[in-house]
Backbone as a printed PyTorch tensor [residue, N CA C, xyz], in Angstrom:
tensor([[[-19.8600,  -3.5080,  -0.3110],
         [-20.7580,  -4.4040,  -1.0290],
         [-19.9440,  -5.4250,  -1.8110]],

        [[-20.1920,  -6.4650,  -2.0770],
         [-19.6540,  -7.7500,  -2.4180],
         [-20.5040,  -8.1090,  -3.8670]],

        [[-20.0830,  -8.7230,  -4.9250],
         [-21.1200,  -8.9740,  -6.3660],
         [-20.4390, -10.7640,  -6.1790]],

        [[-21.9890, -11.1550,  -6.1230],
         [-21.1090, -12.7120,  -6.1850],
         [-21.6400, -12.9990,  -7.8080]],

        [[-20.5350, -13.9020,  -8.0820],
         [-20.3480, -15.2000,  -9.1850],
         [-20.3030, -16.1760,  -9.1200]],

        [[-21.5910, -16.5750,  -9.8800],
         [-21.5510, -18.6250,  -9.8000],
         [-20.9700, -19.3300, -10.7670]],

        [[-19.7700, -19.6690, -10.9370],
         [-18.9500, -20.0180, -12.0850],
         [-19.6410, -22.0190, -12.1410]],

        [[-20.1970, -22.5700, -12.7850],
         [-20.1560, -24.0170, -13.1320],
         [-18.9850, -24.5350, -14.1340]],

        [[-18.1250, -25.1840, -13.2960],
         [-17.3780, -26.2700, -14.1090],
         [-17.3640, -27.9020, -14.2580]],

        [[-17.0470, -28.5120, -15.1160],
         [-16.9810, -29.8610, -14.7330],
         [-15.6390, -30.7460, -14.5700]],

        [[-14.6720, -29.5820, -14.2710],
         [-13.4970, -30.0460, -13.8780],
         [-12.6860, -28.5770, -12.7370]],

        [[-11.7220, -29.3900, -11.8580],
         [-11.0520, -28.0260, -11.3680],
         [-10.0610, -27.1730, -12.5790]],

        [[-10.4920, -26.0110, -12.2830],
         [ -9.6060, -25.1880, -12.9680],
         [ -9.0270, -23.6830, -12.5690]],

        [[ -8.0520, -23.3590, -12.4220],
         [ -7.2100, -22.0450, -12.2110],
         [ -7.7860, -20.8060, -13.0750]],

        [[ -8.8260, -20.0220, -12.3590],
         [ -9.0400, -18.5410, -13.1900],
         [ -9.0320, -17.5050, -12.8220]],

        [[ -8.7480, -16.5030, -13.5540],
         [ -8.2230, -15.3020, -13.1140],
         [ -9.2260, -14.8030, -13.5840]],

        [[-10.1080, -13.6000, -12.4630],
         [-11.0800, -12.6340, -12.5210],
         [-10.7890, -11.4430, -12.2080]],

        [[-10.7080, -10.6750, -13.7030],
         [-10.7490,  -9.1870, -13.6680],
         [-11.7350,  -8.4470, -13.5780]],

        [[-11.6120,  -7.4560, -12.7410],
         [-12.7090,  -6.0960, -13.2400],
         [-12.2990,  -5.3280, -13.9880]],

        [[-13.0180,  -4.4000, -15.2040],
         [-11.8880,  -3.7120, -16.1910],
         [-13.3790,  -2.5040, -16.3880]],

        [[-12.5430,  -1.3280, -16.1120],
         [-13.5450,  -0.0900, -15.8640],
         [-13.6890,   0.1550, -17.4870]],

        [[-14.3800,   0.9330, -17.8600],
         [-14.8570,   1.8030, -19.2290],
         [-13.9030,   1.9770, -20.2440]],

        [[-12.6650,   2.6540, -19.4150],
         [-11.0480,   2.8160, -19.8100],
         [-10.2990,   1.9110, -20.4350]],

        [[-10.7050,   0.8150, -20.2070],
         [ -9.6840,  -0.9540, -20.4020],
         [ -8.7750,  -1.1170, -19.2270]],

        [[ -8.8660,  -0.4250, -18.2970],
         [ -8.2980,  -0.3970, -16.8980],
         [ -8.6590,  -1.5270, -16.2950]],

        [[ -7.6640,  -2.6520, -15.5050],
         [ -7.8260,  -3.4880, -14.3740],
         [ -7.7450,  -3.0440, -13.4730]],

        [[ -8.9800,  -2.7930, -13.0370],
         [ -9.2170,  -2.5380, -11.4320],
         [ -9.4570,  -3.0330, -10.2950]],

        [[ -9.5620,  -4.4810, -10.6390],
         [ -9.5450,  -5.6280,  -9.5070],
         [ -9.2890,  -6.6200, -10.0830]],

        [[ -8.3300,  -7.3620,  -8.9030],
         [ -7.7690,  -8.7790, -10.0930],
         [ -8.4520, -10.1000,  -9.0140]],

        [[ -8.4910, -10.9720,  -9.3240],
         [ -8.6840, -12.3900,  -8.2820],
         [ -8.2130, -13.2870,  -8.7620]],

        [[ -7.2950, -13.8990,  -8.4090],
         [ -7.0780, -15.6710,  -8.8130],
         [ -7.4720, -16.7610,  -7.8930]],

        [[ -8.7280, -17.9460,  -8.3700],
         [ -8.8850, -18.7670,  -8.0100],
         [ -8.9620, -19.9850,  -8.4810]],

        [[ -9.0670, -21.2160,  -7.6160],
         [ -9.2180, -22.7300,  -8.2750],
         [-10.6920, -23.0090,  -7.9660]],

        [[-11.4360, -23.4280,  -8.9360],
         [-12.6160, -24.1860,  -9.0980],
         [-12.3890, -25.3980,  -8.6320]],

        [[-13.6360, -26.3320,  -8.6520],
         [-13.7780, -27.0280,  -7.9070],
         [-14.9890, -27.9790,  -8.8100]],

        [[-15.1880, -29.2010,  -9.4740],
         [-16.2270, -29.4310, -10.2090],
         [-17.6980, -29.2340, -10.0110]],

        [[-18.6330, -28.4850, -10.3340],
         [-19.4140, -28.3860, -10.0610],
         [-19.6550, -26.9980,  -9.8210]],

        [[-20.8280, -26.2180,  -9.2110],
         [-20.9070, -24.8560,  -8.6860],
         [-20.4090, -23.6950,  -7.8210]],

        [[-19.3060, -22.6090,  -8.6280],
         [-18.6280, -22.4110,  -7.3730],
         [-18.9200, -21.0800,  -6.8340]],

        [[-19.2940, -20.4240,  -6.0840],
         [-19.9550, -19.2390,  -5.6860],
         [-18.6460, -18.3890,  -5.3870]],

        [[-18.3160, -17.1990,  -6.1360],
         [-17.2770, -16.3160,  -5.6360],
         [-17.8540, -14.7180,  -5.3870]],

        [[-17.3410, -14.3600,  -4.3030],
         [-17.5610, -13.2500,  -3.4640],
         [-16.4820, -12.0430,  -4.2760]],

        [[-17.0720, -11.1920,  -4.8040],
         [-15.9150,  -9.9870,  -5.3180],
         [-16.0650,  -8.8520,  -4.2770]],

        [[-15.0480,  -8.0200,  -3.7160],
         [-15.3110,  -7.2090,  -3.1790],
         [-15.3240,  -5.8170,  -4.1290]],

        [[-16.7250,  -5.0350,  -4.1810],
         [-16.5390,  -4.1790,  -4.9270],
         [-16.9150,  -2.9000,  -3.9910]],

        [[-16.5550,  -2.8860,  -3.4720],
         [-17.0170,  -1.3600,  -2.5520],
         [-16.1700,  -0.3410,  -2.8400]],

        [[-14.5990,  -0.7150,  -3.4090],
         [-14.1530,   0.3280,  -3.5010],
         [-14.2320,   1.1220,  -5.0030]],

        [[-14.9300,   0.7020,  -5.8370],
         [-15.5650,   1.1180,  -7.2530],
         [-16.9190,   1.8310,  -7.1380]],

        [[-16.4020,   3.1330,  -7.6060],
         [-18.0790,   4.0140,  -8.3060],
         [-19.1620,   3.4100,  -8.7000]],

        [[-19.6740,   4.1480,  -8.7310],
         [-20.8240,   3.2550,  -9.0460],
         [-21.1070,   3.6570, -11.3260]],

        [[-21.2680,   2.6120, -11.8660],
         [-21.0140,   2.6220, -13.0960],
         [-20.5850,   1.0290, -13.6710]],

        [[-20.5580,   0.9490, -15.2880],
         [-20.4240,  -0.0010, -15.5350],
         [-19.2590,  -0.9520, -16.0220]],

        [[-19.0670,  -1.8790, -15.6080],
         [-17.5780,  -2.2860, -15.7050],
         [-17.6650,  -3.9310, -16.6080]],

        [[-16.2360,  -4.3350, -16.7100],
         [-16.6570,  -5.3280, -17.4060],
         [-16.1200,  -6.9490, -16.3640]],

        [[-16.3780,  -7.7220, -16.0440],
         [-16.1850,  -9.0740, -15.5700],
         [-15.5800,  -9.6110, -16.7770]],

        [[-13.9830,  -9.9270, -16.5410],
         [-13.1820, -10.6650, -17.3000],
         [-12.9600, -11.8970, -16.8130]],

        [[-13.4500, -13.4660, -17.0100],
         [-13.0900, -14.3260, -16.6720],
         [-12.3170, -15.4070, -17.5830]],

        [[-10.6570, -15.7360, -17.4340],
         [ -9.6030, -16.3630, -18.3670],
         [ -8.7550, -17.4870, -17.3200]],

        [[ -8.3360, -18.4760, -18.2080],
         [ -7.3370, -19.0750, -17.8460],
         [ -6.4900, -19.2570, -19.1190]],

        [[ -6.1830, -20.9120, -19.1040],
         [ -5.5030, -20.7320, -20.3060],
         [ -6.1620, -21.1270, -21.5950]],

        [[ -7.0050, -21.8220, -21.3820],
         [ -8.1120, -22.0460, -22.5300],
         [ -9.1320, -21.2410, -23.1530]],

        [[ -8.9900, -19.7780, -22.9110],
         [ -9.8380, -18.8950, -23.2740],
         [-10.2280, -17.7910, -22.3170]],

        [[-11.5400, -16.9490, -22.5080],
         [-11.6280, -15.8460, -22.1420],
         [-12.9930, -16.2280, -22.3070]],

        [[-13.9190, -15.0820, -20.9460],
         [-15.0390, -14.9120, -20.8790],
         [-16.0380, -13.3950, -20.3560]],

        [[-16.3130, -13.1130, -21.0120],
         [-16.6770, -11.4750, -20.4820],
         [-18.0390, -11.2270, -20.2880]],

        [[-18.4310, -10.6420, -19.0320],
         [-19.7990, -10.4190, -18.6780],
         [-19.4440,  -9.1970, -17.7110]],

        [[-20.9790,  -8.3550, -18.3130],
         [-21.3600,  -6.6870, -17.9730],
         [-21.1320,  -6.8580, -16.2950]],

        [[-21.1370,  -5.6780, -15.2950],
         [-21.4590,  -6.0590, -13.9650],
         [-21.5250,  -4.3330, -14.2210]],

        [[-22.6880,  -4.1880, -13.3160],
         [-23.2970,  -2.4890, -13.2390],
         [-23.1510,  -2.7520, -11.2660]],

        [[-22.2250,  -1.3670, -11.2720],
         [-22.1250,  -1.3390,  -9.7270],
         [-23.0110,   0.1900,  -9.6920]],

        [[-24.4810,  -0.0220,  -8.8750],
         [-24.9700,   1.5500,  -8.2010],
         [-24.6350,   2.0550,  -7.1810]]])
């Protein structure tokens, strides 16, 4: 199973997307470049339990964190 993310920017930018289990554990990393405008990213999560984790999204201008519940 795959969890997509629609990241909106209004410029390209370099970000790194973590998954981080209950623990503070990185359990999946991604680095990508945006693109201005809407960018749809595909996570592969199949190999994670099912439970709740956290979506870490950073570059160098900050940090952004949102819940993701895998059943």
């Amino acid at each position: 199973n795959d969890a997509s993310v629609l990241i909106d920017t209004r410029q390209s930018l370099k970000l790194i997307l973590d998954v981080v289990d209950i623990q503070g554990r990185i359990v999946g990393s991604q680095e990508l470049v945006t693109q201005p405008g809407s960018n749809r990213v595909e996570l592969g999560v199949q190999y994670l339990s099912a439970g709740i984790y956290s979506l870490v999204v950073r570059n160098e201008k900050g940090i952004m964190t949102r819940k993701l519940i895998k059943h």
